[in-house]
C-alpha positions as CSV (number, residue, x, y, z in Angstrom):
1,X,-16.8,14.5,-5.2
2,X,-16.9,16.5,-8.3
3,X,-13.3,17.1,-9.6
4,X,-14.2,21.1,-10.1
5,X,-15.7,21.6,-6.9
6,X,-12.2,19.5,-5.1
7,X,-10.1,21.9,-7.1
8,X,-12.5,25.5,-6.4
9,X,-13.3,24.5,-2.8
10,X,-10.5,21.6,-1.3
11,X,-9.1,24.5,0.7
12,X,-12.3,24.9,2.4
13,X,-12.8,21.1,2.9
14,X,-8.9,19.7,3.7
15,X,-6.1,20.4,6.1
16,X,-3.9,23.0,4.4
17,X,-0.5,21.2,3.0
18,X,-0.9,17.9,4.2
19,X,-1.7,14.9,2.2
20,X,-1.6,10.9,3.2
21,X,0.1,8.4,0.4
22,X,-0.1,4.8,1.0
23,X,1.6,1.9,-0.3
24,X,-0.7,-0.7,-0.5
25,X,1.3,-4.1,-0.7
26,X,0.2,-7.6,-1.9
27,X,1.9,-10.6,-3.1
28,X,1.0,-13.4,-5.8
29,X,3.1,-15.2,-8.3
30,X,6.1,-15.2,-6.0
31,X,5.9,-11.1,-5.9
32,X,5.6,-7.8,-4.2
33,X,3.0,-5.9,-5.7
34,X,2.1,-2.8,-5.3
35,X,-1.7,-0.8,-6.0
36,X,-0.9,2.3,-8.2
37,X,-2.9,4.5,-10.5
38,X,-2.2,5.8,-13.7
39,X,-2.1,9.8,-14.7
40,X,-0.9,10.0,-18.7
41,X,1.3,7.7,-18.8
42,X,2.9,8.1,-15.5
43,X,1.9,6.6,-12.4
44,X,1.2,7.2,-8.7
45,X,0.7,5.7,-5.2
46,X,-3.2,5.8,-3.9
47,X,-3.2,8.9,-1.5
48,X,-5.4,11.9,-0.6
49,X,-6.0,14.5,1.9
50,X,-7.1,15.0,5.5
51,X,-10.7,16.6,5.8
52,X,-10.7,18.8,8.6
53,X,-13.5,17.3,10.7
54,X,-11.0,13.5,10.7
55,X,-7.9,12.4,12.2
56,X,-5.1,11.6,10.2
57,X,-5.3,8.0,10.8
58,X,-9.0,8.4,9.7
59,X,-8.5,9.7,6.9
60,X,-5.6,6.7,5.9
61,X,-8.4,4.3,6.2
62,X,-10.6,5.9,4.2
63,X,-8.2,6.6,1.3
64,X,-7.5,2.8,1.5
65,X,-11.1,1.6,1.9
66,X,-11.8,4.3,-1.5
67,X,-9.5,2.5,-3.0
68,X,-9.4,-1.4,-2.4
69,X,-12.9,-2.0,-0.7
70,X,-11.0,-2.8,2.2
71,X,-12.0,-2.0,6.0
72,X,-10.0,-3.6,8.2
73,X,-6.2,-4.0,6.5
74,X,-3.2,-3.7,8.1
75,X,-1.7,-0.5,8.3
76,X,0.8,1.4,9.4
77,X,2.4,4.8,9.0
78,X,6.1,4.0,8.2
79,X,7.5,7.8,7.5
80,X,6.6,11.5,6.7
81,X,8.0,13.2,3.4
82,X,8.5,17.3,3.5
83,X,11.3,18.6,1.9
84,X,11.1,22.0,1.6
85,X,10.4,22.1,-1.9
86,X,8.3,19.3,-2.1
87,X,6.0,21.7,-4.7
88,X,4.4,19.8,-7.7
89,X,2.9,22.1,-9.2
90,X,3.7,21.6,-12.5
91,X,3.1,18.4,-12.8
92,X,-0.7,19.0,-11.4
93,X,-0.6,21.6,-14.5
94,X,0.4,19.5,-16.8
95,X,-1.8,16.6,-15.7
96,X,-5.3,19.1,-14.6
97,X,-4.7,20.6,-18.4
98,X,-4.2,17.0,-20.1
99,X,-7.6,15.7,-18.5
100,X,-9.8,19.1,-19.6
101,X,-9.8,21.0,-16.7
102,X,-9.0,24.5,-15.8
103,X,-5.8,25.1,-13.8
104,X,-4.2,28.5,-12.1
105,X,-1.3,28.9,-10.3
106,X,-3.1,29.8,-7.3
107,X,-5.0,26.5,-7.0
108,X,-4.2,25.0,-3.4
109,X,-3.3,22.2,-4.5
110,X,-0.1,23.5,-5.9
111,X,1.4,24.8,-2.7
112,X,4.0,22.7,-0.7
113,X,2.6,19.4,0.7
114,X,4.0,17.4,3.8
115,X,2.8,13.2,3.2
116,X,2.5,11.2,5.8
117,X,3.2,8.1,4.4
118,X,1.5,4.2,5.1
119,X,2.0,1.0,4.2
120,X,-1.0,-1.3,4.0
121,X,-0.6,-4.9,3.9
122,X,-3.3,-6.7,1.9
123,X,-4.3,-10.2,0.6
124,X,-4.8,-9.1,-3.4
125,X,-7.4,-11.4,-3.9
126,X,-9.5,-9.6,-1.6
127,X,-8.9,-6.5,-2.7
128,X,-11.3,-4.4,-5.5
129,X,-9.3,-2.0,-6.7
130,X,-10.9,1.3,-8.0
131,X,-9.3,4.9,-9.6
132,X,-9.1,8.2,-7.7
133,X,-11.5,11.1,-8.0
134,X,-10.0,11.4,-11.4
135,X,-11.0,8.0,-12.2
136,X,-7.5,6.8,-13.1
137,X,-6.8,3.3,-14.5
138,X,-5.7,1.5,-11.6
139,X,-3.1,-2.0,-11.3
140,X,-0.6,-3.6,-9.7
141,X,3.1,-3.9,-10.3
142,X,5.6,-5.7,-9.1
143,X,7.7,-3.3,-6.6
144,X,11.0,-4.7,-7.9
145,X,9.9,-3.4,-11.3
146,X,8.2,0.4,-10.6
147,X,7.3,2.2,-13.9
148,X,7.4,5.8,-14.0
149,X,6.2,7.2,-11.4
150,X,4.9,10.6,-10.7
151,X,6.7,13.2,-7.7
152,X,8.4,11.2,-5.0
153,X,6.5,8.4,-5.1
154,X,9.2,5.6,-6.3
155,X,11.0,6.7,-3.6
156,X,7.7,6.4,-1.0
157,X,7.3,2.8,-2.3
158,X,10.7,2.0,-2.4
159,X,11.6,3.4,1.1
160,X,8.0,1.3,3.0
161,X,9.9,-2.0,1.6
162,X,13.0,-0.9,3.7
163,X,10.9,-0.1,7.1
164,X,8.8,-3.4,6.1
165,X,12.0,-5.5,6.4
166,X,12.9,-3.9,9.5
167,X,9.1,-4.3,11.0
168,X,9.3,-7.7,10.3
169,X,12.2,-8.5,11.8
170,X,10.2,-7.1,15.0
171,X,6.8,-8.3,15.1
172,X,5.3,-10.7,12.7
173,X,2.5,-9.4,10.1
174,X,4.3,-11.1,6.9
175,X,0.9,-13.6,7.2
176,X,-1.2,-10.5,6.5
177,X,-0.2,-10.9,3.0
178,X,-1.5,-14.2,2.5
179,X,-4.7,-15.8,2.6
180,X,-6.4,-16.7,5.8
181,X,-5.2,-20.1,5.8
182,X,-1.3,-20.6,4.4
183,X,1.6,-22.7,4.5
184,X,4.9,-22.9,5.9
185,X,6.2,-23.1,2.4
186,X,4.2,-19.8,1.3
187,X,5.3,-18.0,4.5
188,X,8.9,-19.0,3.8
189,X,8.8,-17.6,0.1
190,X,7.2,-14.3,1.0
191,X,9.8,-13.8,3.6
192,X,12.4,-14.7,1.2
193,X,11.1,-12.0,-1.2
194,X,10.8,-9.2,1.5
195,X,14.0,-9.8,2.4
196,X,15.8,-10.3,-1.0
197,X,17.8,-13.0,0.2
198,X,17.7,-16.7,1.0
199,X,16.7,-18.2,4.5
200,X,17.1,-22.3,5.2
201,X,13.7,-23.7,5.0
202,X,13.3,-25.8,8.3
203,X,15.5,-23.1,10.7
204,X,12.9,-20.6,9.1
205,X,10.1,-23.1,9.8
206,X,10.9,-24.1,13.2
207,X,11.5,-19.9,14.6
208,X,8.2,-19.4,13.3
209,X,6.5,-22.1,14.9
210,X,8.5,-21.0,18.0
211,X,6.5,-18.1,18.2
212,X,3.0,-19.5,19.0
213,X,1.1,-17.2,17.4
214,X,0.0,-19.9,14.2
215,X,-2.5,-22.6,14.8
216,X,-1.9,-25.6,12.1
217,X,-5.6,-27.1,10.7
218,X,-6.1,-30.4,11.1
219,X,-6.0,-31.0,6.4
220,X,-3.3,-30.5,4.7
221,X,-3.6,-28.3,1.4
222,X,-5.5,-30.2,-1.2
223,X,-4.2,-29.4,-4.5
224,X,-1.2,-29.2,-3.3
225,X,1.5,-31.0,-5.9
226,X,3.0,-34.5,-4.4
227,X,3.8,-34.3,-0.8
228,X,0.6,-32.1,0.8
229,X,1.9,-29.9,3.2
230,X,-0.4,-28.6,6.3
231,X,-2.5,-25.4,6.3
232,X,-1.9,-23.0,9.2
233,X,-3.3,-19.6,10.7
234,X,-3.0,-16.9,12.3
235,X,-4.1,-17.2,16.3
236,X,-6.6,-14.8,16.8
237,X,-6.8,-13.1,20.1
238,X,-9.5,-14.3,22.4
């Protein structure tokens, strides 16, 4: 959409003071990353607003899709953020006059927003990240180390790790942040990084293979250094 005509006519086109953030999560070199886009210097989580013809849930996946290429991620809305004076208007003014375009105080955009916030969990090689409407430099960072970030949005990110450490404690989607086919080792790492503590390799091991829900492949990992240790996956329904 044309950035004037979203600023003249969003009113007209989105749900009145509701927006969707998500924290889109993936993990390589031993790391949580996180998808965010860059505004002068400042950054943001990927996020947008709820046409008024689609669901809320609808219009999650098609901020994520926008943004990563991705159709079928996991996802899962985690918390909503309203405050009552969650207003950011000035910073809208300051960014809207810093890219060349024409700002008022009465734009709709600068009203009081409620976020209903997600986290999707990604493989990152899979993903395509891609800017906004505003065409933003886009990257990822590692969630331990946020740079400055624009409204409330360290605390969104920070705040899906918390209910992601809880969730996984419930239900296992941990693999969804790995390639299709992982090892025990990878899965044991990743946990170990969500969690921010140490877990004992073969209790951790054995629990998971307990559950039933990961099928191991008859090869082990090929380039795999020394001892080659076996590829598994996730048990697919049906």
């Amino acid at each position: 959409m044309d950035v004037q005509k979203f600023l003249n006519q969003g009113e007209k086109l989105y749900l009145p003071n509701v927006s969707v953030d998500i924290v889109i999560l993936g993990f390589k070199d031993g790391e949580l990353k996180v998808l965010l886009l860059e505004f002068e210097g400042s950054w943001a989580l990927p996020g947008g607003y709820v046409g008024k013809d689609e669901s809320v849930s609808d219009a999650a996946v098609r901020v994520l899709e926008e943004r990563t290429g991705l159709q079928q991620p996991y996802l899962r809305l985690f918390q909503v953020f309203g405050d009552r004076d969650r207003n950011f208007a000035s910073e809208f003014e300051r960014l809207l006059k810093a890219a060349g375009y024409h700002w008022n105080k009465d734009l709709w955009i600068n009203g009081r927003f409620i976020s209903l916030a997600y986290y999707a969990l990604i493989h990152i090689e899979d993903a395509r990240p891609t800017g906004g409407i505003f065409s933003q430099p886009c990257a990822w960072h590692n969630l331990d180390d946020l740079p400055p970030m624009l409204m409330d949005h360290a605390k969104i990110a920070l705040e899906s790790r918390t209910q992601l450490k809880r969730d996984i404690g419930m239900e296992q989607i941990s693999f969804n942040l790995l390639p299709e086919e992982f090892t025990m080792p990878q899965l044991h790492k990743l946990h170990e990084r969500i969690l921010e503590r140490k877990l004992e390799r073969s209790r951790f091991q054995k629990k998971m293979l307990s559950l039933d829900i990961f099928e191991r492949l008859p090869e082990p990992k090929a380039d795999a250094p020394r001892r080659k240790p076996f590829l598994y996956r996730f048990k697919k329904e049906g």
